[in-house]
The first five atom37 places (N, CA, C, CB, O) and aatype in JSON, in Angstrom:
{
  "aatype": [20, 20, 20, 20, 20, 20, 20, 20, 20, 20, 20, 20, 20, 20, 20, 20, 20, 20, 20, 20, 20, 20, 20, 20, 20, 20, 20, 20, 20, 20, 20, 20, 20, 20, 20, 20, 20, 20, 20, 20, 20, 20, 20, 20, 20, 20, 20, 20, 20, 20, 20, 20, 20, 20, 20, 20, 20, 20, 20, 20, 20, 20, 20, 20, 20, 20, 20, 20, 20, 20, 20, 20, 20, 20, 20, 20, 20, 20, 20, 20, 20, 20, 20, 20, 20, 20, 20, 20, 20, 20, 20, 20, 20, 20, 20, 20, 20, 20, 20, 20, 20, 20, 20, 20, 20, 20, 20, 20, 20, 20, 20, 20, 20, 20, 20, 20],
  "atom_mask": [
    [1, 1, 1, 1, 1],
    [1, 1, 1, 1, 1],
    [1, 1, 1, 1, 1],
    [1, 1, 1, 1, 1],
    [1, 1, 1, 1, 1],
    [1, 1, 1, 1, 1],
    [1, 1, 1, 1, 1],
    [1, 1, 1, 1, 1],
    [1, 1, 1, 1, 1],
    [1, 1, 1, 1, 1],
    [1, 1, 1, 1, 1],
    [1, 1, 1, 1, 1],
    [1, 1, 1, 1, 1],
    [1, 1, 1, 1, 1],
    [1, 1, 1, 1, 1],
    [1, 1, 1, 1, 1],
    [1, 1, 1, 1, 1],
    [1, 1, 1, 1, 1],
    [1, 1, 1, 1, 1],
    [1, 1, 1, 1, 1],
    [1, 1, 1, 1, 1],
    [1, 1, 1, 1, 1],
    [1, 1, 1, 1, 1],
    [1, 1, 1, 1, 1],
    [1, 1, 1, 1, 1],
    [1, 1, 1, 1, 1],
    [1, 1, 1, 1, 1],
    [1, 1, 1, 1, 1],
    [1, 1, 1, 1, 1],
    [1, 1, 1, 1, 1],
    [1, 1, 1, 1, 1],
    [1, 1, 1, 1, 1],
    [1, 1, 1, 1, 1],
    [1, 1, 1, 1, 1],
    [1, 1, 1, 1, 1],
    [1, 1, 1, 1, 1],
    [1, 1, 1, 1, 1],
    [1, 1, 1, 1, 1],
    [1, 1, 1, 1, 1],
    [1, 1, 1, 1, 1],
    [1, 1, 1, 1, 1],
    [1, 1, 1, 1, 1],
    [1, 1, 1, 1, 1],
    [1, 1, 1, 1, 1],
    [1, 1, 1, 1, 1],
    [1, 1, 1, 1, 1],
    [1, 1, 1, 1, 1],
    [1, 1, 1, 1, 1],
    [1, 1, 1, 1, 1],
    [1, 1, 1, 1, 1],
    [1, 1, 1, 1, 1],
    [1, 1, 1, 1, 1],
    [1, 1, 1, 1, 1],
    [1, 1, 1, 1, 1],
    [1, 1, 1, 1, 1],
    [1, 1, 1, 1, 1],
    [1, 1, 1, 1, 1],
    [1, 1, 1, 1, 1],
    [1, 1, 1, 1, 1],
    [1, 1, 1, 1, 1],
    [1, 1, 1, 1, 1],
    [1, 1, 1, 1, 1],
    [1, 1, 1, 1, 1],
    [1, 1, 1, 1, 1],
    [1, 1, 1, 1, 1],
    [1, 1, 1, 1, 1],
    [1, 1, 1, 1, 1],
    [1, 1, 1, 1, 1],
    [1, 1, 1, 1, 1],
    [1, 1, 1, 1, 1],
    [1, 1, 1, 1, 1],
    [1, 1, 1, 1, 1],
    [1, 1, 1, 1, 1],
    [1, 1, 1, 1, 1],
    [1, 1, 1, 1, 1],
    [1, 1, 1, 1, 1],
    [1, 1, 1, 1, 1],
    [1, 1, 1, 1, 1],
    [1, 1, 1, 1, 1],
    [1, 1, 1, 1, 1],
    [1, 1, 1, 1, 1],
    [1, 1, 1, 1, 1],
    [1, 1, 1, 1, 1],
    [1, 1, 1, 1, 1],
    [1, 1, 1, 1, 1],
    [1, 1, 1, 1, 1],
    [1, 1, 1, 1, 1],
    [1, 1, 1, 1, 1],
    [1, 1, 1, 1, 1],
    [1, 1, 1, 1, 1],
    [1, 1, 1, 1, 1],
    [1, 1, 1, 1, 1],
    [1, 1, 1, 1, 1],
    [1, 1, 1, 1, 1],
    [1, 1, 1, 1, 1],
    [1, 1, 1, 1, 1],
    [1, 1, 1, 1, 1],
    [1, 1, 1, 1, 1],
    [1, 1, 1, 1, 1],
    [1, 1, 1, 1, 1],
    [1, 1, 1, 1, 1],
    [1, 1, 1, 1, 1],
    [1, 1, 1, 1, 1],
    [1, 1, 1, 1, 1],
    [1, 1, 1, 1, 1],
    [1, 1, 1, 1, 1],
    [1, 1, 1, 1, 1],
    [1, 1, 1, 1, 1],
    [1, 1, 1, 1, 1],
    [1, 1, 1, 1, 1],
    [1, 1, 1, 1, 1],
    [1, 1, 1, 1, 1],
    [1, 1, 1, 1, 1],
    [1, 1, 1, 1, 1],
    [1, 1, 1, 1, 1],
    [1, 1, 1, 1, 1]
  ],
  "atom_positions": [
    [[-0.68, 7.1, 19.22], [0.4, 6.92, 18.29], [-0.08, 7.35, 16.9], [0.89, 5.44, 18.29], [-1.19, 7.04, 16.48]],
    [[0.81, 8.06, 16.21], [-0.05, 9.0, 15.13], [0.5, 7.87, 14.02], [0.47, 11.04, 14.86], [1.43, 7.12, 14.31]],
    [[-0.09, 7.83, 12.82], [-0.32, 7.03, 11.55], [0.72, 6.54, 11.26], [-0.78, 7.65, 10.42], [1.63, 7.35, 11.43]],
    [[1.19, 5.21, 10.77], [2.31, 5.14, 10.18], [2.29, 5.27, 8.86], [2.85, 4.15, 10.46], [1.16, 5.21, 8.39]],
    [[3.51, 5.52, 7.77], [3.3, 6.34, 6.54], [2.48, 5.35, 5.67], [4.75, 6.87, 5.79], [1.79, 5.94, 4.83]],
    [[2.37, 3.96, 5.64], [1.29, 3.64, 4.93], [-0.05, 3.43, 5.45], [1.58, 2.69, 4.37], [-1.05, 3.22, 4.77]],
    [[0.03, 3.51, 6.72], [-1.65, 3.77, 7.04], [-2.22, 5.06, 6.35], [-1.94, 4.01, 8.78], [-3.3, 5.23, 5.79]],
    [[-1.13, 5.95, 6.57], [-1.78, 7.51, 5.66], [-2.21, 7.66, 4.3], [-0.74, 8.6, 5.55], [-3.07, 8.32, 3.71]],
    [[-1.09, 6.57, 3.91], [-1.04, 6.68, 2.55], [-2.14, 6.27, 1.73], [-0.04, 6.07, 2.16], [-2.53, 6.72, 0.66]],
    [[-2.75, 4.93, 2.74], [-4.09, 4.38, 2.33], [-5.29, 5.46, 2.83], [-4.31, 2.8, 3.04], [-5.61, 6.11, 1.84]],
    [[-5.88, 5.78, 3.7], [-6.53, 6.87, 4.62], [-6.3, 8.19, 3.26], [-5.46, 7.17, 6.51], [-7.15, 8.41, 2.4]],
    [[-5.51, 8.63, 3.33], [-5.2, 9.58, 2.03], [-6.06, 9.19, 0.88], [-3.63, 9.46, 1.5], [-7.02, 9.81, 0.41]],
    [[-5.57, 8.09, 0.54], [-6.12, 7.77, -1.04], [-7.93, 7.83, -1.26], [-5.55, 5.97, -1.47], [-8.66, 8.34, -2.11]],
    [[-8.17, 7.02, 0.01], [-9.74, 6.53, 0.45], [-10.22, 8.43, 0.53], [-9.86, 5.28, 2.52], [-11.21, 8.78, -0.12]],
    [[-9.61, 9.26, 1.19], [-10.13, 10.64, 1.33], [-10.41, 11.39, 0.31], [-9.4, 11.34, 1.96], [-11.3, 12.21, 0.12]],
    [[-9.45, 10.96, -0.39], [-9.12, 11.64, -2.17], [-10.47, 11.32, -3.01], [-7.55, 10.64, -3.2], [-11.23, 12.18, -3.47]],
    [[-10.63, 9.74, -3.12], [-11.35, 9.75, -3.75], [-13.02, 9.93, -3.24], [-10.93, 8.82, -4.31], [-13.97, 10.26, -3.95]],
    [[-13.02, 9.62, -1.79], [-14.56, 10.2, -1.23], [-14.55, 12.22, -2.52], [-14.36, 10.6, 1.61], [-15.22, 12.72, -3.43]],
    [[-13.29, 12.57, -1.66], [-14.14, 14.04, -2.17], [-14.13, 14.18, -3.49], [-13.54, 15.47, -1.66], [-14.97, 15.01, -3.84]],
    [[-13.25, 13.52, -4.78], [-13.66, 13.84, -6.12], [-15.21, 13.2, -6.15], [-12.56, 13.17, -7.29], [-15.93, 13.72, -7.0]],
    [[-15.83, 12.11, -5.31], [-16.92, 12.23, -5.52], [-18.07, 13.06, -5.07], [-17.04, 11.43, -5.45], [-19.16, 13.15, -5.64]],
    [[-17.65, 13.73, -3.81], [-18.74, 14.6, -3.15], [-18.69, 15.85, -3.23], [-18.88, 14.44, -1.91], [-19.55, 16.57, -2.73]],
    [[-17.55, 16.35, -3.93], [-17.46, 17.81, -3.79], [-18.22, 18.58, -4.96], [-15.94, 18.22, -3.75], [-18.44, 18.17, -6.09]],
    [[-18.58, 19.91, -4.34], [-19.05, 20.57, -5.11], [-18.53, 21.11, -6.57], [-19.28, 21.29, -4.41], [-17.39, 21.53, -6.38]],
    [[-18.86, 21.25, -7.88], [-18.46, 21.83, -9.06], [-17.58, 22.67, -8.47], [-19.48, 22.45, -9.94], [-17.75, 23.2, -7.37]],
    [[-16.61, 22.8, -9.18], [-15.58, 24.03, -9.14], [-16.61, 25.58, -9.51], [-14.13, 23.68, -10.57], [-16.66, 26.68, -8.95]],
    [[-16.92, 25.34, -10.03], [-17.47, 26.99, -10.11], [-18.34, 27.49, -8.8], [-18.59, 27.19, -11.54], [-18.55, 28.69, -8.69]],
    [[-18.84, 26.56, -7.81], [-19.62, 27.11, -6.67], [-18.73, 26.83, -5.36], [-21.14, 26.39, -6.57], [-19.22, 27.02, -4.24]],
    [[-17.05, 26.24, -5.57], [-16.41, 25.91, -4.53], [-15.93, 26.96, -3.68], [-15.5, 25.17, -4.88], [-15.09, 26.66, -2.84]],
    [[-16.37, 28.28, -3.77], [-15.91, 29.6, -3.24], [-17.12, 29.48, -2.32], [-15.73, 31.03, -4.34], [-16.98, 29.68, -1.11]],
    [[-18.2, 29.2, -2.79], [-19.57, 29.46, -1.72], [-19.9, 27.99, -1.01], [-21.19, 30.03, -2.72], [-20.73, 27.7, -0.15]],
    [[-19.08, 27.32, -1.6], [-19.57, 25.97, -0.98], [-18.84, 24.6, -0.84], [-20.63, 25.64, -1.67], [-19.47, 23.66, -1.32]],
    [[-17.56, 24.27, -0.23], [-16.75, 23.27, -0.48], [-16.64, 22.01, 0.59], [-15.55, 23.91, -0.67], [-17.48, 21.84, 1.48]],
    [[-15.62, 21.23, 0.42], [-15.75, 19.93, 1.41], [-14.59, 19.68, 1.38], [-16.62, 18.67, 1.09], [-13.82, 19.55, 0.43]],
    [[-14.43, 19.62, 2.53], [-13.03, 19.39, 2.69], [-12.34, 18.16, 3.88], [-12.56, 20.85, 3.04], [-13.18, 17.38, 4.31]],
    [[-11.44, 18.05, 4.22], [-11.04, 17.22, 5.16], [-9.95, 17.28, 6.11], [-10.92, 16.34, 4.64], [-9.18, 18.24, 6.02]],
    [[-9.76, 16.3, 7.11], [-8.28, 17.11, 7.93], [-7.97, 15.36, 8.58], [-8.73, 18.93, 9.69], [-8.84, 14.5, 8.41]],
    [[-6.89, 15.1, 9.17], [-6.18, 14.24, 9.44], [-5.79, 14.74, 10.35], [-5.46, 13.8, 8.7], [-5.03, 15.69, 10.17]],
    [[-6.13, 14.32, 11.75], [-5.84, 14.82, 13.42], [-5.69, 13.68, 14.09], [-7.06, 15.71, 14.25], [-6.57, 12.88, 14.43]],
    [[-4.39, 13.64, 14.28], [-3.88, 12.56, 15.44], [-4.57, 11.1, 14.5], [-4.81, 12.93, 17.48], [-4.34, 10.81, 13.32]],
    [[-5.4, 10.42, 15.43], [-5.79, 9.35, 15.12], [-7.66, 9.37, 14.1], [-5.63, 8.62, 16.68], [-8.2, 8.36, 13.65]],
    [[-8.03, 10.28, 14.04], [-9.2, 11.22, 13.68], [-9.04, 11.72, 12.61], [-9.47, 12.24, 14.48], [-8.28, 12.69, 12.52]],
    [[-9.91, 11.05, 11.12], [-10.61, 11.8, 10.18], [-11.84, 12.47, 10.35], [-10.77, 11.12, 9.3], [-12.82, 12.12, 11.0]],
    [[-11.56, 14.01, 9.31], [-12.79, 14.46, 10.1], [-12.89, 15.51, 8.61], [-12.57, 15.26, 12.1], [-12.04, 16.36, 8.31]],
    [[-14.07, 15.2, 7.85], [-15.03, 16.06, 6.93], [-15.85, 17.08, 7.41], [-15.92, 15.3, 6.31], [-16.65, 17.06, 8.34]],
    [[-15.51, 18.02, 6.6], [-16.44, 19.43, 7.2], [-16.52, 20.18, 5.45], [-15.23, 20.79, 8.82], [-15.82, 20.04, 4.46]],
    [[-17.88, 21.09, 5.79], [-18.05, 21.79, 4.8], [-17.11, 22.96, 5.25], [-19.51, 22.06, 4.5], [-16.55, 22.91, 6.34]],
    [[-16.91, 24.14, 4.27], [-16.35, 25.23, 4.62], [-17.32, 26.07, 3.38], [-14.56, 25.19, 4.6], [-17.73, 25.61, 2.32]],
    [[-17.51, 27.48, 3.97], [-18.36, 28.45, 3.13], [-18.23, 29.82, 4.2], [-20.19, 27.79, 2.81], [-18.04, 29.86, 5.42]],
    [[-18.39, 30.62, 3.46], [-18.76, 32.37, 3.76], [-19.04, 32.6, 4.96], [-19.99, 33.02, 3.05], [-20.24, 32.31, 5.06]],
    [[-18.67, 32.94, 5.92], [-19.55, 33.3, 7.02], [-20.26, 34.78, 6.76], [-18.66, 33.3, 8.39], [-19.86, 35.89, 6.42]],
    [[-21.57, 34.17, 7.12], [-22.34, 34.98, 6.76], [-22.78, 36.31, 7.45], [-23.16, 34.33, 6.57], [-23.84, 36.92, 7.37]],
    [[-21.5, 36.62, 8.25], [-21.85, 37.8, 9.24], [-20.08, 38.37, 9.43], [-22.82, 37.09, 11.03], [-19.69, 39.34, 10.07]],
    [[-19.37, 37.54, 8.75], [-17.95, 37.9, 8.75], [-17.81, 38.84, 7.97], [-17.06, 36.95, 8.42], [-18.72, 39.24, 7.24]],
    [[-16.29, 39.47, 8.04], [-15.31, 39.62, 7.31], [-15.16, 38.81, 5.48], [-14.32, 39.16, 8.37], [-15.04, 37.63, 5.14]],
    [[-15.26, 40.21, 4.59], [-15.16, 39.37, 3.34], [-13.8, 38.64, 3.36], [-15.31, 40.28, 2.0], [-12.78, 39.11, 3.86]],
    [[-13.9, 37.27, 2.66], [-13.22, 36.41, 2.67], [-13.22, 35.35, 4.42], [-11.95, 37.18, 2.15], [-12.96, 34.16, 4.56]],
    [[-13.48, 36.04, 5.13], [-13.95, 34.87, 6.51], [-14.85, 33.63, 6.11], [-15.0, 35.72, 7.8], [-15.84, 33.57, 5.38]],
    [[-14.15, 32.61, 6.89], [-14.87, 31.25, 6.29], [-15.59, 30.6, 7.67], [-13.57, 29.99, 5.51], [-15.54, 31.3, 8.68]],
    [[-16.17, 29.48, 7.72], [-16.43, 29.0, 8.3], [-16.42, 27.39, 8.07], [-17.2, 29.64, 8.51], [-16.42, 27.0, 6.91]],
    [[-16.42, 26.37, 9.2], [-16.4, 24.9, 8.81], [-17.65, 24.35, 9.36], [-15.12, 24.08, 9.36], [-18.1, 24.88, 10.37]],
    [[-18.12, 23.59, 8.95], [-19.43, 23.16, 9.41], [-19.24, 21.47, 9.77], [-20.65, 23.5, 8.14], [-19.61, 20.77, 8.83]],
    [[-18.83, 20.85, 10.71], [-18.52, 19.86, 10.58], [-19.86, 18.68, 10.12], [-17.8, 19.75, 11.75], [-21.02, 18.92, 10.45]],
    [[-19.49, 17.51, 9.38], [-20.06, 16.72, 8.95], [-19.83, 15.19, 9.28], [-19.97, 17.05, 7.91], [-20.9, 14.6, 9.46]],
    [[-18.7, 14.4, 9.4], [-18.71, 13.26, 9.91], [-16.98, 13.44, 10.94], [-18.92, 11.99, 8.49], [-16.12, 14.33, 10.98]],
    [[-17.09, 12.42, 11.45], [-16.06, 12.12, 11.77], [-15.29, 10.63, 12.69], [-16.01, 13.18, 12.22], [-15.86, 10.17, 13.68]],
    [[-14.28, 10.18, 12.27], [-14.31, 8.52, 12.47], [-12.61, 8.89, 13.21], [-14.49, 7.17, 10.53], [-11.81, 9.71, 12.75]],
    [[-12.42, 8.06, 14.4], [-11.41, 7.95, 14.81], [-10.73, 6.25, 14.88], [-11.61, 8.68, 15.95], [-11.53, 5.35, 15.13]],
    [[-9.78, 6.0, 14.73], [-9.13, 4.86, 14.74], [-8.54, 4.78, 16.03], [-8.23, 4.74, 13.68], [-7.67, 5.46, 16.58]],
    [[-9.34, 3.63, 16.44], [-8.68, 2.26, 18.03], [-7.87, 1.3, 17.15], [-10.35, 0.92, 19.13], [-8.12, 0.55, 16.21]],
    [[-6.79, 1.64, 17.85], [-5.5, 0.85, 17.06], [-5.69, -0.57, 18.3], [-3.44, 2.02, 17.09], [-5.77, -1.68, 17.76]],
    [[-5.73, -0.56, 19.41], [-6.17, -1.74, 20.08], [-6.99, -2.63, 19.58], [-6.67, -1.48, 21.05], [-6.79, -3.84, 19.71]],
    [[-7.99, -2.12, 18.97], [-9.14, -3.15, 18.65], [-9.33, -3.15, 17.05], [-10.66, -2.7, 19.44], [-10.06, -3.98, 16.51]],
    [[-8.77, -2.38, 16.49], [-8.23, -2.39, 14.99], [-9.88, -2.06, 14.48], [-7.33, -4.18, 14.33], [-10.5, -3.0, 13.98]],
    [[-10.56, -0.72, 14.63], [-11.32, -0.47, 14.1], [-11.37, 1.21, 14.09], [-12.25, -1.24, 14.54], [-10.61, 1.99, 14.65]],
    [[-12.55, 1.46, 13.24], [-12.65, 3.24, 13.11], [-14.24, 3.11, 14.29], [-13.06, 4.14, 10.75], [-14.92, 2.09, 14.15]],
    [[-14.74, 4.28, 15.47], [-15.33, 4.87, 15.74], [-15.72, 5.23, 14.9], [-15.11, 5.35, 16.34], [-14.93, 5.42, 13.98]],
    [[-17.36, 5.61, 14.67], [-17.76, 6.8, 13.43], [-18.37, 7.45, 14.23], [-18.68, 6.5, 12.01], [-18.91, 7.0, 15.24]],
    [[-18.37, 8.87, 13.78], [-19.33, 10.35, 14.69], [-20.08, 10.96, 13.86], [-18.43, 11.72, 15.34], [-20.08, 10.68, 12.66]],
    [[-20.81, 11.85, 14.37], [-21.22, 12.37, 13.78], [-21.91, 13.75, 14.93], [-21.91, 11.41, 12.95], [-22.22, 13.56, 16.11]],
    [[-22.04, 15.46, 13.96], [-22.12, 16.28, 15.32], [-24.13, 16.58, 15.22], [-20.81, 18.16, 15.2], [-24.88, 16.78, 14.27]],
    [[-24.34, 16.46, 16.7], [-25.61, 17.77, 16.32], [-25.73, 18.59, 16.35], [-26.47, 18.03, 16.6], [-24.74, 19.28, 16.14]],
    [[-26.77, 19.13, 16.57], [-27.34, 20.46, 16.68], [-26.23, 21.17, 18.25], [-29.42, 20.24, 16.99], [-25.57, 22.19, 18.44]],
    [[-26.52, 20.12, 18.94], [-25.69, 20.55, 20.37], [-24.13, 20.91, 19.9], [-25.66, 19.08, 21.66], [-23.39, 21.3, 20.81]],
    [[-23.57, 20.81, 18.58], [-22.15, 20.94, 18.03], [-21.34, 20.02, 18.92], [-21.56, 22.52, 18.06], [-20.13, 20.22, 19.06]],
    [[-21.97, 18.96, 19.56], [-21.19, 17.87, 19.71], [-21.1, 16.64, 19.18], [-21.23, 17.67, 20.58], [-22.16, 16.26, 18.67]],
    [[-19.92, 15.65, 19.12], [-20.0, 14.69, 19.07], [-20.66, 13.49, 19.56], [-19.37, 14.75, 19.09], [-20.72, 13.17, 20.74]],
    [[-21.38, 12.57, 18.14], [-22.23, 11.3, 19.16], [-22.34, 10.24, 18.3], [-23.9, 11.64, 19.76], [-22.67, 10.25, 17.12]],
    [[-22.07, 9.4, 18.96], [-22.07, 7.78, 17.95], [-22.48, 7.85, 16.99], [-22.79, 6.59, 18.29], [-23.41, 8.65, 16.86]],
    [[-22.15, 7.25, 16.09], [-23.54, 7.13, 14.97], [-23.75, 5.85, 15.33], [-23.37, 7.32, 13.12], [-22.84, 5.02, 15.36]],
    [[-24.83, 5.63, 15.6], [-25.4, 4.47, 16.17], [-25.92, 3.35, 14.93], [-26.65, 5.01, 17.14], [-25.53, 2.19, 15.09]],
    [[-26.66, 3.59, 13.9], [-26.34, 2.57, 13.11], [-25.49, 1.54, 12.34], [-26.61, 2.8, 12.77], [-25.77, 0.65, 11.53]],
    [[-24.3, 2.02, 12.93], [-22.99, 1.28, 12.61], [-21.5, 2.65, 14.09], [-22.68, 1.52, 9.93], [-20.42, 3.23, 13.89]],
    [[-21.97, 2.58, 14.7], [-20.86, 2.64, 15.74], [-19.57, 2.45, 15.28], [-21.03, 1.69, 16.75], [-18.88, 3.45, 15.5]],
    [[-19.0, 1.6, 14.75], [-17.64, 1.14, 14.28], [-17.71, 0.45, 13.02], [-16.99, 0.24, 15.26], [-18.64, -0.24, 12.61]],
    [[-16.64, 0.72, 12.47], [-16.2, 0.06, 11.93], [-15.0, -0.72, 11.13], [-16.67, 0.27, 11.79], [-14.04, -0.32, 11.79]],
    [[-14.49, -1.53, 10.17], [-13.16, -2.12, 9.95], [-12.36, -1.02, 9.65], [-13.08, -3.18, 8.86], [-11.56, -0.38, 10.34]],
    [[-12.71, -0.89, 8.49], [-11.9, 0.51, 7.33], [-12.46, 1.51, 7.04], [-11.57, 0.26, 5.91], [-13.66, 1.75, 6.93]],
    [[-11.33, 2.29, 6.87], [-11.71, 4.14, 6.49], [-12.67, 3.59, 5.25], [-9.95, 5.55, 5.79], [-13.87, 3.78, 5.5]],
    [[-12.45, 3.02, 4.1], [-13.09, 2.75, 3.77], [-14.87, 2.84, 3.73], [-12.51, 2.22, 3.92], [-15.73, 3.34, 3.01]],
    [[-14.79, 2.15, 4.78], [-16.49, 1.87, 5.02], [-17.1, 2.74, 5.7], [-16.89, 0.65, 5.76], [-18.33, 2.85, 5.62]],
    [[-16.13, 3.77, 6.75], [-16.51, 5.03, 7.1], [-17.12, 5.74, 5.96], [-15.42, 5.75, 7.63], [-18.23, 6.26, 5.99]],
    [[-16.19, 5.72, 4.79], [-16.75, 7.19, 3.7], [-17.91, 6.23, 2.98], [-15.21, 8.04, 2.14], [-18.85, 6.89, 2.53]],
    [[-17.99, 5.2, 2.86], [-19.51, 4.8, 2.27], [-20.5, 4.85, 3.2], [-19.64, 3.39, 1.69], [-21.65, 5.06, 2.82]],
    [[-20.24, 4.66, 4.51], [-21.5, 5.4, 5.62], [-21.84, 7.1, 5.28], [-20.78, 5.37, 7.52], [-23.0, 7.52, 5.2]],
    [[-20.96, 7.72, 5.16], [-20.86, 9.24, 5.02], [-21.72, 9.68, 3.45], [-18.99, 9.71, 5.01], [-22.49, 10.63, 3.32]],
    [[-21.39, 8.86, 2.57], [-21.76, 8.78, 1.01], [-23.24, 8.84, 1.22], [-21.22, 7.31, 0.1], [-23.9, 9.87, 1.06]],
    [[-23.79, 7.47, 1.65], [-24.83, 6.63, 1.54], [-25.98, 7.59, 2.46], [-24.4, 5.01, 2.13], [-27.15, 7.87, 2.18]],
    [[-25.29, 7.88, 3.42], [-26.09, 8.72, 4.72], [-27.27, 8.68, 4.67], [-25.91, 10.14, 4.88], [-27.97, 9.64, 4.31]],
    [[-27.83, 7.25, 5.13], [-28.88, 6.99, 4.68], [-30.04, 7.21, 5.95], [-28.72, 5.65, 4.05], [-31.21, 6.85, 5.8]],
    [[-29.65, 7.7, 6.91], [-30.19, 8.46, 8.17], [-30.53, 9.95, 8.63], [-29.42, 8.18, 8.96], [-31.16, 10.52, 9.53]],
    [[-29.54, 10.35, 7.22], [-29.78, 12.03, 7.02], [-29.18, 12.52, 8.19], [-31.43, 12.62, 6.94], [-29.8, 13.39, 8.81]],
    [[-27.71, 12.0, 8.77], [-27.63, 12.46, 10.22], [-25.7, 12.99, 9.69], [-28.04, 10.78, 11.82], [-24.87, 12.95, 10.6]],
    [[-25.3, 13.35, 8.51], [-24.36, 13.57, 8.38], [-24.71, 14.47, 7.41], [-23.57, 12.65, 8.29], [-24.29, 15.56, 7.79]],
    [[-25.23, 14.57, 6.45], [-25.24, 16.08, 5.56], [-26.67, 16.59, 5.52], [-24.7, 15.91, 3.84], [-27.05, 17.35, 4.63]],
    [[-27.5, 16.13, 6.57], [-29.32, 16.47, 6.94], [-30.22, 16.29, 5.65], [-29.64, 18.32, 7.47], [-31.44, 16.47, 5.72]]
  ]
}
């Protein structure tokens, strides 16, 4: 069941302000940005930059965290990808309450297992 308009609205706000804090200066956001997407029940942060074997102007996303919401059990999943470009627990906190506390896991990344 996809968001209702104030779950978004909160989820939105919490996203907003993660990236005015993490994003790169505007002057290097062409070579280097952060961005986000809202899928189904799934927030999900990724870098985007140059591919470096593309087409000028070809981009690429590099994913970086990602937290899905169990509306059953009223919590967020948190992920995170490896090297394998898959998804896998983040095991120092597996779940948790609020988007919220997702983006201060993501901030804090104090495992080096979301921006290395």
């Amino acid at each position: 069941m996809p968001f209702q308009t104030h779950e978004l609205t909160e989820i939105d706000h919490a996203l907003n302000a993660f990236m005015q804090r993490r994003r790169p200066p505007a002057e290097i956001r062409k070579e280097l940005d952060l961005e986000h997407r809202i899928d189904g029940q799934s927030v999900e942060i990724f870098e985007r930059r140059p591919a470096w074997r593309g087409a000028p102007g070809e981009t690429i996303e590099l994913s970086v965290a990602k937290a899905t919401y169990v509306r059953s059990r009223d919590h967020w999943r948190v992920y995170w990808q490896r090297a394998d470009l898959r998804w896998h627990r983040y095991d120092p906190a597996p779940e948790v309450r609020y988007v919220q506390s997702f983006l201060a896991l993501v901030d804090e990344d104090a495992y080096n297992c979301f921006f290395g």
